[in-house]
C-alpha positions as CSV (number, residue, x, y, z in Angstrom):
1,X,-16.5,-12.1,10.7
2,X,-14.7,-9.2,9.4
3,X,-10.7,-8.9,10.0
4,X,-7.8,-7.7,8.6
5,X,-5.1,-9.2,8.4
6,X,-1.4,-7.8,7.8
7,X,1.7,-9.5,5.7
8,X,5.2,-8.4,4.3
9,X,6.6,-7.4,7.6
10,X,10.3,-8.4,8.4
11,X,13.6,-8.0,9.0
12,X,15.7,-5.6,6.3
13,X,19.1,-3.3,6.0
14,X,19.5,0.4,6.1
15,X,18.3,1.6,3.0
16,X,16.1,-1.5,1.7
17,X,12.6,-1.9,0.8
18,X,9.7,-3.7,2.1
19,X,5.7,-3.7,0.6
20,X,3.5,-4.1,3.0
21,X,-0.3,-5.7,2.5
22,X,-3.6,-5.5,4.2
23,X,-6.4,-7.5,2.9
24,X,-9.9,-7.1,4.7
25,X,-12.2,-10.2,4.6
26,X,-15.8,-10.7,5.9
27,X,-19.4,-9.4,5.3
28,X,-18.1,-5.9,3.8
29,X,-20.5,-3.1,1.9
30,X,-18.1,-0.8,1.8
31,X,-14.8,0.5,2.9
32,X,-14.0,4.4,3.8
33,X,-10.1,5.4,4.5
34,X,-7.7,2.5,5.1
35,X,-4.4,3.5,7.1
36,X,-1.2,2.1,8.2
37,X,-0.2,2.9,11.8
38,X,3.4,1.7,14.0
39,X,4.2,1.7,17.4
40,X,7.7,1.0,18.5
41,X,9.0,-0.2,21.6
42,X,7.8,2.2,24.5
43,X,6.0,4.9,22.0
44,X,3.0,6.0,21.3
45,X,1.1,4.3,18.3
46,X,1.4,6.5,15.5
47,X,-0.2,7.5,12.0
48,X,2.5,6.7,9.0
49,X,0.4,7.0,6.3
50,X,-4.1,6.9,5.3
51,X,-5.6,7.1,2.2
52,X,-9.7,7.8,1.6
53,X,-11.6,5.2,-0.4
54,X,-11.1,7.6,-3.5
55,X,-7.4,7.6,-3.1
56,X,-6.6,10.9,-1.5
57,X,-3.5,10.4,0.9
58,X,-1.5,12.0,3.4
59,X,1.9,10.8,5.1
60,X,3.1,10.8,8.4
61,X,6.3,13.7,8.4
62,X,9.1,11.0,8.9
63,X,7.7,9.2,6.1
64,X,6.9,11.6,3.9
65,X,8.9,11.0,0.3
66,X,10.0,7.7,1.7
67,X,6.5,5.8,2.0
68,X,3.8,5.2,-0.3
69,X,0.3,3.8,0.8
70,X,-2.2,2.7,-2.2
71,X,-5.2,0.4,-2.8
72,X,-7.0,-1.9,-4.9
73,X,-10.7,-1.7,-3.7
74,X,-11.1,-4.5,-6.1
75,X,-9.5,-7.0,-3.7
76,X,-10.4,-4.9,-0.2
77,X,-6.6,-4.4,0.3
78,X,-4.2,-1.6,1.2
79,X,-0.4,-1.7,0.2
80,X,2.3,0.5,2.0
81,X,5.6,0.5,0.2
82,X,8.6,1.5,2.3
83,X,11.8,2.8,0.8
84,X,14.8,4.0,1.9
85,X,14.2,2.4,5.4
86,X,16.1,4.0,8.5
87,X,16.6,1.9,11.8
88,X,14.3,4.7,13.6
89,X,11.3,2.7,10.9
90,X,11.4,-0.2,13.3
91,X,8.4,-0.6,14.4
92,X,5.0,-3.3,14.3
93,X,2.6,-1.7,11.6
94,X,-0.7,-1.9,12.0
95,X,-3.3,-1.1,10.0
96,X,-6.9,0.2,10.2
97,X,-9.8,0.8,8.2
98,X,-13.3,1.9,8.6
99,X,-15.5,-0.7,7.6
100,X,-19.2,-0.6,6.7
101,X,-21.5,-3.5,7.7
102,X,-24.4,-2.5,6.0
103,X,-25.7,-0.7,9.2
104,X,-22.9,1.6,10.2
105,X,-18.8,2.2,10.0
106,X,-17.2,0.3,12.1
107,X,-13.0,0.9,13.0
108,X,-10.8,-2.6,12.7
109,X,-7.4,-3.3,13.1
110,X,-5.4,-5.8,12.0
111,X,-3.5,-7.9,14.4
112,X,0.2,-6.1,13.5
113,X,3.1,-7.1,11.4
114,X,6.6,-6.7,12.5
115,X,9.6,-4.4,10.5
116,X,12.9,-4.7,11.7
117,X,15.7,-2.5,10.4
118,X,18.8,-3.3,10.9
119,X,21.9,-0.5,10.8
């Protein structure tokens, strides 16, 4: 069975870091572009950050100099790195990636992992 599965989340000041990981398990050939979504209470789910299996990426505005997504395709896993976190960054992060099964790409998410930032 392949899942995702999110860590890293929690609860952090104004101004503090958290790394966030996503490590895909299961019966993969291959993995396209990996991303890292949020939602916050009563908004839309939205796109922070995505980067393509050869490590082009692109940022969400609000993020944007504040974030930083990578991977190691070695270990199927995505990192986001949040710095300089604002109370408005609350939000459960999910992530995402497009999966190959050896008969087509497939979209998964991972079940969500909370950040809480406190003022």
């Amino acid at each position: 069975q392949v899942q995702l599965v999110e860590s890293g989340g929690g609860l952090v000041q104004a101004g503090g870091s958290l790394r966030l990981s996503c490590a895909a398990s299961g019966r993969i050939s291959s993995i396209g572009a990996m991303r890292w979504y949020r939602q916050a209470p009563g908004k839309q789910r939205e796109l922070v950050a995505g980067i393509t299996s050869r490590g082009g990426t692109n940022y969400g505005d609000s993020v944007k100099g504040r974030f930083t997504i990578s991977r190691d395709n070695a270990k199927n896993t995505v990192y986001l790195q949040l710095n300089s976190l604002e109370p408005g960054d609350t939000a459960v992060y999910y992530c995402n990636a497009a999966m190959y099964n050896g008969v087509a790409f497939l979209d998964y998410w991972g079940q969500g992992t909370q950040v809480t930032v406190s003022s």
